[in-house]
C-alpha positions as CSV (number, residue, x, y, z in Angstrom):
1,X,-15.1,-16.5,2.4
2,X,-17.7,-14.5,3.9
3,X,-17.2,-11.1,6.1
4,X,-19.7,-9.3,8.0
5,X,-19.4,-5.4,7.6
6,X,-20.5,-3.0,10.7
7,X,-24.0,-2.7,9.6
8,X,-24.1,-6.8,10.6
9,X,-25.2,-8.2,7.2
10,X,-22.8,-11.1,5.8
11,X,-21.5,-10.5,2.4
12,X,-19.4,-13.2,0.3
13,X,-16.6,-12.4,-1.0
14,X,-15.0,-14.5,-3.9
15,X,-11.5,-13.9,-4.5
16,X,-9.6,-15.6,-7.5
17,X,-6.8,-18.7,-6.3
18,X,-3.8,-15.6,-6.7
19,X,-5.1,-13.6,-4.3
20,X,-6.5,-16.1,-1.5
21,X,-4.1,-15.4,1.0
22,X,-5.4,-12.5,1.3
23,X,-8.5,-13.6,3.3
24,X,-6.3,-13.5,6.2
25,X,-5.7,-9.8,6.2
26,X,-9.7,-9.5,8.0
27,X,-9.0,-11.6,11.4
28,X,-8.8,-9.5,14.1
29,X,-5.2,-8.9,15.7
30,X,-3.7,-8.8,12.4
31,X,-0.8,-6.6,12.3
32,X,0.5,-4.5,9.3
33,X,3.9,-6.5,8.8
34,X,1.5,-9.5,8.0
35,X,-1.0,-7.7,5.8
36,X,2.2,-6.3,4.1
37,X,3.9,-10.0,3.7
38,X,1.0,-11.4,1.9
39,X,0.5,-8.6,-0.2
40,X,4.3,-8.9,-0.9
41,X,4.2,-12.2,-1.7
42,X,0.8,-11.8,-3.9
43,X,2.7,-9.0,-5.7
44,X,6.1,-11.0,-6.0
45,X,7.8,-7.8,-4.2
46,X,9.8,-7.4,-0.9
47,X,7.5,-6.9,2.1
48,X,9.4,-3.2,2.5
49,X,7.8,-2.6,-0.6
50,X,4.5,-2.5,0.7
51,X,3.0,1.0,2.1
52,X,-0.1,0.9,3.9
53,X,-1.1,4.8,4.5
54,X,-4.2,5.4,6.9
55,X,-6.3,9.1,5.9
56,X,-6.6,10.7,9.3
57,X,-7.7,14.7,9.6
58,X,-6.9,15.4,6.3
59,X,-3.1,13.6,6.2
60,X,-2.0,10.3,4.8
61,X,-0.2,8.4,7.8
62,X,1.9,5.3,7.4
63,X,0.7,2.5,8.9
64,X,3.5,0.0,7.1
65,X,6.3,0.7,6.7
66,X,6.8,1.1,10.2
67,X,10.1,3.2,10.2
68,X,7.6,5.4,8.6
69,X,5.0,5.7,11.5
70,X,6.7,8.6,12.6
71,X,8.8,10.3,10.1
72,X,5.6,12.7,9.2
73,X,2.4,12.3,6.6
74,X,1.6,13.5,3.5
75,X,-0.8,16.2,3.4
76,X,-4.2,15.1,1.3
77,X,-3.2,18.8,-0.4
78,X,0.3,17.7,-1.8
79,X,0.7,16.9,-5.2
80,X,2.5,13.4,-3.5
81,X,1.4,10.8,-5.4
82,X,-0.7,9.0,-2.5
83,X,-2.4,12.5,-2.0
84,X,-3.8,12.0,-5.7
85,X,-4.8,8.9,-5.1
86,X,-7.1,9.8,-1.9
87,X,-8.5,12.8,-3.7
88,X,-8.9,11.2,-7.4
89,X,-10.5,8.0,-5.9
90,X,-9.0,6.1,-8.8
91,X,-6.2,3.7,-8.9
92,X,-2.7,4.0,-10.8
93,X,0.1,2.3,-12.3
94,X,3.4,4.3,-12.8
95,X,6.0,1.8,-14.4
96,X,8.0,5.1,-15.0
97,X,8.2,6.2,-11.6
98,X,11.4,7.1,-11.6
99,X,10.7,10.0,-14.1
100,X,7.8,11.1,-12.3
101,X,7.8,14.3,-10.0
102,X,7.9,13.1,-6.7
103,X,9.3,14.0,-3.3
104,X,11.5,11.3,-2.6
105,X,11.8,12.2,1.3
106,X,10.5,8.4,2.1
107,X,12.3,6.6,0.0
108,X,16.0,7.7,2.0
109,X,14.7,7.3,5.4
110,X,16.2,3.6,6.3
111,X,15.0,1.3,8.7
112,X,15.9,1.2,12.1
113,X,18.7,-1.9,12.4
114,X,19.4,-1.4,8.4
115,X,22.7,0.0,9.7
116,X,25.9,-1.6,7.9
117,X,29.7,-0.8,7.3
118,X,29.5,0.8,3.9
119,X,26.4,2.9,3.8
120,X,24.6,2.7,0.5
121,X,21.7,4.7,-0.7
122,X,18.3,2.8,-0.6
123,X,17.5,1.6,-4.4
124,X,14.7,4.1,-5.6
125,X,11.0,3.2,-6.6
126,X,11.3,1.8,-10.3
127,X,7.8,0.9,-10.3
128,X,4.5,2.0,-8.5
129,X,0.9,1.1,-8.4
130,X,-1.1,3.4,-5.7
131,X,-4.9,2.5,-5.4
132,X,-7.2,4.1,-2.5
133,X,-9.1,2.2,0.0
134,X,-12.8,2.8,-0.1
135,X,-15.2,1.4,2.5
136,X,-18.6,0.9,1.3
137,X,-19.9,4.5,1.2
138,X,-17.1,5.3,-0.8
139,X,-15.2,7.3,1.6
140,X,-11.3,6.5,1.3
141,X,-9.6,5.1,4.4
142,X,-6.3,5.5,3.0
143,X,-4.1,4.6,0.3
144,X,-1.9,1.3,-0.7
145,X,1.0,1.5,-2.9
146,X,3.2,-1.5,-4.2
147,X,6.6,-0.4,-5.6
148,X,9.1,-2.2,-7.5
149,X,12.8,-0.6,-6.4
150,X,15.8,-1.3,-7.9
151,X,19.1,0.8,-9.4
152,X,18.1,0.2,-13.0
153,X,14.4,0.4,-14.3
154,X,15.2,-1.9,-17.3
155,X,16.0,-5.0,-14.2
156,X,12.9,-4.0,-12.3
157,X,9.4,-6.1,-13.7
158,X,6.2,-3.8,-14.8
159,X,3.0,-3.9,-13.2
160,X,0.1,-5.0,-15.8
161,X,-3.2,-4.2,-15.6
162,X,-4.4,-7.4,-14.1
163,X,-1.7,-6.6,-10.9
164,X,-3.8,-3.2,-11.0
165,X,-6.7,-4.9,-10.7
166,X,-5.8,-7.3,-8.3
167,X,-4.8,-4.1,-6.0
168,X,-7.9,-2.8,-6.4
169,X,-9.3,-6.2,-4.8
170,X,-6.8,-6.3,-2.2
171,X,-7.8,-2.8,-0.8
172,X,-11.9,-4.0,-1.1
173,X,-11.0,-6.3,1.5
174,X,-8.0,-3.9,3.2
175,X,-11.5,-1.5,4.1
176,X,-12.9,-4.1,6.1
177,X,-9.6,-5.0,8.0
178,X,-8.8,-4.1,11.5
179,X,-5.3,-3.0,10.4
180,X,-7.4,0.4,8.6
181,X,-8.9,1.4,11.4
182,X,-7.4,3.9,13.9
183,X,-5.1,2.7,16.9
């Protein structure tokens, strides 16, 4: 698969067989509900799993989920976990997240239509990975996290390094996608 950055030169990109599906994520008109379904589906995680957060004036805005668009961003200053992601440049895996510090404000705002009879409280994140997205000077774009949620952390699967790693690849070619850049 070849892409050709904003400086015009071609550059080939090899991804392993898991993560070919991916290569979609760099057409033009791509939206983030189908960057976010093939990253689910690499990842073996539901699509509302998948949070796609755009660095813009010093705050962390959602791209996906969309119920999240407008519910606020995350400060670059916070001690959120995407925050330290953006400012440490370095990607992590949390399969403890639950006993992390962390503000859990996003993780009770429901999605528009999620409305049924018997209102239950949205399963919390078991499981996290959070790696920043880095065009090719380096600068972050944004963040991506893939959680794992579930009621118990003992029935929800860890992240290995390889899945860390795979991220890592995922937000290479996330840099160069039209989804990252500014509406």
């Amino acid at each position: 698969m070849t892409h050709k950055p904003e400086d015009g030169a071609i550059e080939e990109i090899i991804l392993p067989e898991n993560l070919l599906p991916l290569g979609s994520v760099l057409g033009e008109g791509v939206t983030p509900l189908e960057v976010s379904m093939v990253l689910a589906k690499v990842f073996h995680v539901q699509y509302a799993e998948v949070a796609l957060l755009r660095l813009e004036g010093g705050l962390l805005r959602f791209v996906f989920p969309e119920h999240l668009r407008t519910t606020g961003a995350i400060p670059i200053s916070s001690k959120a976990v995407a925050a330290h992601t953006a400012l440490s440049k370095k990607a992590e895996i949390f399969n403890n997240f639950a006993r992390v510090k962390h503000a859990s404000i996003f993780e009770t705002i429901k999605p528009v239509g999620d409305e049924v009879d018997v209102p239950a409280p949205p399963a919390p994140i078991q499981k996290l990975m959070s790696v920043p997205i880095l065009d090719q000077h380096s600068t972050v774009l944004g963040v991506i996290q893939i959680s794992r949620k579930g009621l118990d952390p003992r029935f929800t699967q860890d992240f290995s390094r390889e899945d860390l790693h795979d991220l890592e690849l995922a937000a290479g070619l996330l840099a160069a996608s039209p989804v990252m850049r500014a509406d």
